[in-house]
Steps between C-alpha positions, in 0.01 A plus 500: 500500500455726814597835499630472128169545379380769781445802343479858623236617581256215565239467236308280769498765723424757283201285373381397820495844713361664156210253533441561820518869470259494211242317731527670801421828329244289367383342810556747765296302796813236458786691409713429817436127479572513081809668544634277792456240267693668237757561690554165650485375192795767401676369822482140396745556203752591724389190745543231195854715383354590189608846531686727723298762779637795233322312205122467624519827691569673170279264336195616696601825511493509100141307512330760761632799320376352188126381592469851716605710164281277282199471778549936493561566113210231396249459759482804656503709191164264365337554833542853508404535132187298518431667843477831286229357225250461807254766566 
């Protein structure tokens, strides 16, 4: 198949850095080691000529931007509710 069935961007990488996005916000004592991980993983599609560089940068891209607007519209908003209830 090759790059006939790349697509653009990379739902792998988009997937993969969202993951690691989501648990290094989670995790914050290991968020330089998650998102090396992440990203090598990102890398690796590129390595095995899944995709093109263009694809899984804009792949990841997409993922952080959407686990940091989730992690801010969701989370956040709970935590600072439920913060409020306390005395």
């Amino acid at each position: 198949y090759g790059y006939r069935m790349a697509s653009f961007p990379s739902g792998h990488s988009a997937t993969a850095l969202s993951v690691a996005m989501a648990l290094a916000l989670l995790f914050t004592r290991y968020r330089y080691i998650i998102l090396v991980a992440g990203t090598l993983i990102l890398f690796s599609r590129v390595v095995l000529t899944e995709h093109y560089l263009s694809d899984v940068v804009i792949g990841g891209y997409v993922g952080v931007l959407t686990t940091l607007y989730l992690f801010q519209s969701y989370y956040l908003k709970k935590v600072k509710n439920t913060s409020r209830d306390l005395p």
